[in-house]
C-alpha positions as CSV (number, residue, x, y, z in Angstrom):
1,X,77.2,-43.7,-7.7
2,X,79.2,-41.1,-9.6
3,X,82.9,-41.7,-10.7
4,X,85.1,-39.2,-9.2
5,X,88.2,-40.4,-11.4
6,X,90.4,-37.5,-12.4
7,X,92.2,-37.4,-15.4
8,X,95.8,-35.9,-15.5
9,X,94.7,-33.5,-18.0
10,X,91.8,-32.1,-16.2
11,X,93.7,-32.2,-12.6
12,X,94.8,-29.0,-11.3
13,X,98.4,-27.8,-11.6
14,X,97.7,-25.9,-7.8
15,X,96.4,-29.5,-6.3
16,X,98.9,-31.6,-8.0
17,X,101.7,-29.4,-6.0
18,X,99.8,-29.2,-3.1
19,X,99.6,-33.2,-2.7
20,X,103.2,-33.2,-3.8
21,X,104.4,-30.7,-0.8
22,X,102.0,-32.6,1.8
23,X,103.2,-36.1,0.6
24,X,107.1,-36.3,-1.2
25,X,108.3,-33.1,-1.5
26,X,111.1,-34.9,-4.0
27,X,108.3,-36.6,-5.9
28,X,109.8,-34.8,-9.5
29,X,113.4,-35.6,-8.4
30,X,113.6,-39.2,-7.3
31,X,112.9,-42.3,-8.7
32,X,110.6,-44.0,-6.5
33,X,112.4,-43.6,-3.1
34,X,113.2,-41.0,-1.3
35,X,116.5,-41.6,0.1
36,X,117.3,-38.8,2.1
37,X,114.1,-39.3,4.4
38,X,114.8,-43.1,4.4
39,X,117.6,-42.2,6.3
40,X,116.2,-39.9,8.4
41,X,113.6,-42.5,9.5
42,X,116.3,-44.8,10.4
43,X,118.1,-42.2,12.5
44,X,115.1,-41.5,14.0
45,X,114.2,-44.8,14.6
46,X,117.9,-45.9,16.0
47,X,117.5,-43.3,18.3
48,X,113.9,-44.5,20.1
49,X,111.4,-42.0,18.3
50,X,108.5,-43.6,17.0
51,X,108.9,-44.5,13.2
52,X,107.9,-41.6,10.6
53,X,106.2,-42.4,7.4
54,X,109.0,-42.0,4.4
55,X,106.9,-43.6,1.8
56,X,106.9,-41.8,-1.1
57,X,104.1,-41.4,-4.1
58,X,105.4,-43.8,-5.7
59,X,105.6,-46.2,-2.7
60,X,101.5,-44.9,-1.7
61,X,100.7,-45.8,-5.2
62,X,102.1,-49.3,-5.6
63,X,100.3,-50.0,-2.5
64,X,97.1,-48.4,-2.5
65,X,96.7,-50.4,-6.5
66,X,98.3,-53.5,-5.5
67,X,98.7,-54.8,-1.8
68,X,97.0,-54.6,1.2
69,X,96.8,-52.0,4.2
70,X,99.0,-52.8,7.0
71,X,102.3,-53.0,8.1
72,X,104.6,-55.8,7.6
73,X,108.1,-56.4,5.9
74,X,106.6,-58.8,3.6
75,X,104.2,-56.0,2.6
76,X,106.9,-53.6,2.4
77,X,109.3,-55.9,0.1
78,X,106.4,-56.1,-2.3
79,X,106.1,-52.5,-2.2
80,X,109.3,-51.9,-3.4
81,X,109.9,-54.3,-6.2
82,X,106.4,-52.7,-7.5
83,X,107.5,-49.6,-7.0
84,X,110.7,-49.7,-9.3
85,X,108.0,-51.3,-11.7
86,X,105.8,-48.6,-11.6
87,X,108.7,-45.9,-11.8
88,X,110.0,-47.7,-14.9
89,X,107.1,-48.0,-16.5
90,X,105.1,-44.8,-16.3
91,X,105.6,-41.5,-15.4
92,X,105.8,-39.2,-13.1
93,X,102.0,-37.4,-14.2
94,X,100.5,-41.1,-14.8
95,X,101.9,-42.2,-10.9
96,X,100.5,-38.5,-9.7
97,X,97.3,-39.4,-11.3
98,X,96.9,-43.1,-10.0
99,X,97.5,-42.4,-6.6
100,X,95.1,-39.3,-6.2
101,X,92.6,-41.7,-7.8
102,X,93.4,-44.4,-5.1
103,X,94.7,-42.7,-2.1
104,X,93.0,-43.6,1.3
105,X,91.8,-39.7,1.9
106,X,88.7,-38.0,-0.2
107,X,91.5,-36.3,-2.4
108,X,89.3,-37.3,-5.6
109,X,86.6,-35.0,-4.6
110,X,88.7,-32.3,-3.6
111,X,90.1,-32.7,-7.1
112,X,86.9,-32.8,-9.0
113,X,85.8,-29.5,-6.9
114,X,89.1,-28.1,-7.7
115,X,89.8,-28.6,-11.5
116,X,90.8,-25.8,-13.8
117,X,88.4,-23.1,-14.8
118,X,88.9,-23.9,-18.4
119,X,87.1,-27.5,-17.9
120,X,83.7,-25.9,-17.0
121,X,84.4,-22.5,-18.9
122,X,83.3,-20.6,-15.6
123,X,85.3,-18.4,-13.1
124,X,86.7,-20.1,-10.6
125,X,85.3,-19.4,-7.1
126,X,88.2,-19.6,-4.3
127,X,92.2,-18.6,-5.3
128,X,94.9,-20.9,-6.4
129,X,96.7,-20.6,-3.0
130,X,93.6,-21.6,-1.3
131,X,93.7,-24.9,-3.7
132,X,97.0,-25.5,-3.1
133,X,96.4,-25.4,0.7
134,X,93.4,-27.2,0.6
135,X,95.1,-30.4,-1.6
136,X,97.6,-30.2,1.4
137,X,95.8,-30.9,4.7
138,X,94.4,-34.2,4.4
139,X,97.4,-36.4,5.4
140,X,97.3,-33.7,8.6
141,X,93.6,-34.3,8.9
142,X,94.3,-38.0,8.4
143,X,97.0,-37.9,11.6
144,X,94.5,-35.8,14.1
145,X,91.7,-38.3,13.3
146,X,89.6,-39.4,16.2
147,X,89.2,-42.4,14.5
């Protein structure tokens, strides 16, 4: 079986923005927790709507390396105290770079398929919109699934 882990360095700039507008817009601004849609969720939530994902990066990251799938306050707590960990102790790149090397989507592969030019000293084949678009879709791919 072949290792699909990408490297910061030889990640693309195009899919590293393009997971970053898909998953926590504020990913470069916050430190671990995205307040503002925390809130929002709450509102939301107060108000009878179904509960929206606010989990940030950060949040995905601490999970995806550490804990278990699922949903459960106990879950959730440990997410957070690993998340201020993780946001103390590396960052921002390292966190991007973990979690598109753990993330429950095939966002590896798309990475590998995607990285710069440079790496394999050839031209590359689709445009850098079409990258960033590309690293976009799965969480939308994710919510359609028949599965």
């Amino acid at each position: 079986m072949h290792d699909a882990r990408v490297s910061r360095q030889h990640m693309s700039a195009h899919v590293a923005l393009g997971i970053m507008a898909a998953e926590d817009r504020r990913f470069l601004k916050h430190r671990g927790f995205d307040i503002e849609s925390i809130e929002r969720a709450w509102e939301d939530h107060q108000k009878g709507r179904p509960l929206p994902g606010a989990s940030t990066i950060s949040e995905q990251t601490a999970k995806n390396l550490f804990l278990w799938p699922g949903r459960s306050g106990v879950r959730k707590f440990f997410e957070a105290v690993l998340t201020v960990g993780i946001e103390t102790l590396w960052p921002k790149k390292r966190i991007l770079e973990i979690y598109v090397n753990t993330a429950q989507m095939d966002l590896a592969s798309l990475t590998l398929a995607l990285r710069p030019a440079s790496h394999f000293q050839t031209t590359p084949q689709i445009d850098q919109k079409t990258v960033a678009s590309h690293a976009a879709m799965p969480p939308y791919l994710k919510r359609i699934s028949a599965a």
